[in-house]
Backbone as numpy.savetxt, mean C-alpha at the origin, in Angstrom:
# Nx Ny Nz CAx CAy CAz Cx Cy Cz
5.00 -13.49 9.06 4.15 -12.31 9.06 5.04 -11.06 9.06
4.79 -9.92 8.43 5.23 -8.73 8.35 4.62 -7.56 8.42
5.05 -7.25 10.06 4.25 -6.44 10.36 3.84 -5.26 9.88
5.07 -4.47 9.09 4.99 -3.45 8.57 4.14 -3.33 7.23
4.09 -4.90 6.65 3.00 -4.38 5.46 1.66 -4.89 6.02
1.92 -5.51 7.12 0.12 -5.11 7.92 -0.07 -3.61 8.05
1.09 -2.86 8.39 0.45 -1.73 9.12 0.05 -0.60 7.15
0.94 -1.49 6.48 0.27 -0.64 5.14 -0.62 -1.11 4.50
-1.08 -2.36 4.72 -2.37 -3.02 4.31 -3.43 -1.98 5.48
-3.22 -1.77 6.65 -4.24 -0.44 7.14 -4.26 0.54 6.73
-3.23 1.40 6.21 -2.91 2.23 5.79 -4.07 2.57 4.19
-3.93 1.21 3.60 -4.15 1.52 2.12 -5.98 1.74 2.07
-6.24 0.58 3.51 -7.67 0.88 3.56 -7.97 1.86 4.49
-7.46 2.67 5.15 -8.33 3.78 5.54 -8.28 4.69 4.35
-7.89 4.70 3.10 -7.88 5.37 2.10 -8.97 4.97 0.97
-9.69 3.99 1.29 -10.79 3.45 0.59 -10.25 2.32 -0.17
-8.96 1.75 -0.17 -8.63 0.42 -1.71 -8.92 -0.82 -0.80
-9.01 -1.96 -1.33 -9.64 -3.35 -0.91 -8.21 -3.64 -1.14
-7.60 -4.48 0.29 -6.87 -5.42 0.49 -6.54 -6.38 0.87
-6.14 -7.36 -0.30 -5.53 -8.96 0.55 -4.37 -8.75 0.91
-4.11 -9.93 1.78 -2.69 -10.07 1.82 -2.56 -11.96 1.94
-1.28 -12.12 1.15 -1.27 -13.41 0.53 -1.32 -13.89 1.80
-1.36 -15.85 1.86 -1.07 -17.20 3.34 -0.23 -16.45 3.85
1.00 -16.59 3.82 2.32 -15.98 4.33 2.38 -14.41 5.03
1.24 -13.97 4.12 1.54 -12.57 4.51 2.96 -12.05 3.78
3.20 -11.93 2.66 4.05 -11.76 2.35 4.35 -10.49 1.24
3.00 -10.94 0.60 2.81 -10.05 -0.28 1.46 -9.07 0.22
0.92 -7.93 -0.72 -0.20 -7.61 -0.41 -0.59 -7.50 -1.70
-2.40 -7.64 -2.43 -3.20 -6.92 -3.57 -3.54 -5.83 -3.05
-3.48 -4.62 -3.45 -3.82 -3.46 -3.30 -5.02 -3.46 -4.46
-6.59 -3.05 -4.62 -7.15 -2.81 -5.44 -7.76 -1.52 -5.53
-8.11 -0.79 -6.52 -9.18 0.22 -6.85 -10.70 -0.63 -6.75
-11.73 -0.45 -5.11 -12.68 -0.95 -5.40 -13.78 -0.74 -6.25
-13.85 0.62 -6.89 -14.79 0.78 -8.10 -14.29 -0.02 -9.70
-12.82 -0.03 -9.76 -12.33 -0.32 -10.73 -11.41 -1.95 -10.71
-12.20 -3.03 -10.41 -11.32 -4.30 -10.07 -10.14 -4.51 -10.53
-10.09 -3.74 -12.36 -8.78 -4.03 -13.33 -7.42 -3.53 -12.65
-8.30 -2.36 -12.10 -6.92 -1.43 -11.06 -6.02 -2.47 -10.21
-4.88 -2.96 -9.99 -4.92 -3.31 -9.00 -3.16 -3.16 -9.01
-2.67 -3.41 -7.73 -0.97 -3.84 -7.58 -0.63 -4.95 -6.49
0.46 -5.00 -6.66 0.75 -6.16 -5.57 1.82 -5.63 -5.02
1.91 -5.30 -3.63 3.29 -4.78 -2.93 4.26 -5.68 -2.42
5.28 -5.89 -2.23 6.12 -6.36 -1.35 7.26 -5.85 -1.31
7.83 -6.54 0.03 8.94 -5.63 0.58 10.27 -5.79 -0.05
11.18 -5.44 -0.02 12.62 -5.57 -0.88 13.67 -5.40 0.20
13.95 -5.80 1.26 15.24 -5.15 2.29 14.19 -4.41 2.92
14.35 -2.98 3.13 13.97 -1.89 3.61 13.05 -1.04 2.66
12.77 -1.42 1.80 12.11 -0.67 0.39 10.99 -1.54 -0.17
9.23 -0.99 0.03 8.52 -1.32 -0.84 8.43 -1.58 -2.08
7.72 -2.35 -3.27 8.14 -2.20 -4.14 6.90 -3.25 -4.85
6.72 -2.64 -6.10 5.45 -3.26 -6.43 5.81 -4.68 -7.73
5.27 -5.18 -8.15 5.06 -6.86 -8.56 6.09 -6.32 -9.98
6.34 -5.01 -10.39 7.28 -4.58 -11.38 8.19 -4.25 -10.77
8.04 -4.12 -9.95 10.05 -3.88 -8.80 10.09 -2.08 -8.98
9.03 -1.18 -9.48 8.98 -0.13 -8.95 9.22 0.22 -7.42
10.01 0.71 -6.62 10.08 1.38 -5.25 8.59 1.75 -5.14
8.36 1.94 -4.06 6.84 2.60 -3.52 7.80 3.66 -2.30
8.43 3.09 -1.61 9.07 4.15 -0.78 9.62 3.21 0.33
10.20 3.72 1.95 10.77 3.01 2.63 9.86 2.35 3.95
10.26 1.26 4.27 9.42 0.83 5.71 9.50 2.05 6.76
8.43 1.80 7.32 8.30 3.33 8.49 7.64 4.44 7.98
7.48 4.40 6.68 6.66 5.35 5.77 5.23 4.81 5.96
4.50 3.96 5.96 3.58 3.01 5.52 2.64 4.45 5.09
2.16 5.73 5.40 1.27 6.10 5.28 2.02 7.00 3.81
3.49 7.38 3.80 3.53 8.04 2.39 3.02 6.91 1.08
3.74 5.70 1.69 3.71 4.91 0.72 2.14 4.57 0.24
1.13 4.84 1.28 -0.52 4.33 0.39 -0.91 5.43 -0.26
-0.40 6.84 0.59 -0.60 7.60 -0.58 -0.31 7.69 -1.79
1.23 7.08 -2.40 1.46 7.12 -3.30 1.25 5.97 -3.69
0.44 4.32 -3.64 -0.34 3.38 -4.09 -1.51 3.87 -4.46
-2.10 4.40 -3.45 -3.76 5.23 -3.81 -3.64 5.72 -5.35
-2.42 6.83 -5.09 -2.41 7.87 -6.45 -2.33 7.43 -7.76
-1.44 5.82 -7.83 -1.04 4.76 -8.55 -2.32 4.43 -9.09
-3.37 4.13 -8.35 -4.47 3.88 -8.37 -5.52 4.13 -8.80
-5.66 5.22 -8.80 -6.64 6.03 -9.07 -7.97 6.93 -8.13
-7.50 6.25 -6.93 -8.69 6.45 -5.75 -7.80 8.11 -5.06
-8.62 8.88 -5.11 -8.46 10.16 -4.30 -7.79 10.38 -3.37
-6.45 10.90 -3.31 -5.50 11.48 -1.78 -6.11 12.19 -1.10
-6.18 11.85 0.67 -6.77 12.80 1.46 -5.77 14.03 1.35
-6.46 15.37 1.43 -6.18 16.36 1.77 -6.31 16.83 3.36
-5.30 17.96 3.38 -4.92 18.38 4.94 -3.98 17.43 5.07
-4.59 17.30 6.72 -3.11 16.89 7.74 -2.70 15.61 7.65
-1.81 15.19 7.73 -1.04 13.65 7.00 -1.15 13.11 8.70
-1.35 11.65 8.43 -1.26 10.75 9.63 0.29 11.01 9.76
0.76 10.73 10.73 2.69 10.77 11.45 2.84 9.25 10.82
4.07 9.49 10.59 4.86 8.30 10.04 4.57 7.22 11.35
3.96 6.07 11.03 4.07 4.85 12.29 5.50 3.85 12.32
């Protein structure tokens, strides 16, 4: 289990996207729930997110920059205002 992409599998859904996360917990599906086609798969690399194309998403300890910038990937709306603190 890995905790840190639990805490961005929370992350991605207080932002509205539907997430699995594989047996292992190893990986995560990130989806656009209006748009099913939308979707990514995250996992970790060392210290560095990184999606099922080996794009970076950003670093562990980020979890909340990094859904923002999955969300945006996405297509589902960035909250505006005040940013949750890095967990």
């Amino acid at each position: 289990m890995d905790i840190d992409l639990r805490k961005l599998a929370g992350h991605l859904r207080d932002r509205g996207l539907t997430v699995e996360l594989n047996d292992d917990e190893t990986v995560l599906r990130a989806a656009n729930p209006l748009h099913e086609a939308l979707t990514e798969q995250i996992a970790t690399n060392g210290v560095r997110y990184v999606t099922g194309f080996g794009y970076e998403i950003g670093e562990r300890g980020h979890e909340a920059g990094c859904a923002e910038r999955i969300a945006h990937m996405l297509g589902v709306p960035v909250r505006t205002g005040p940013r949750a603190a890095a967990s």
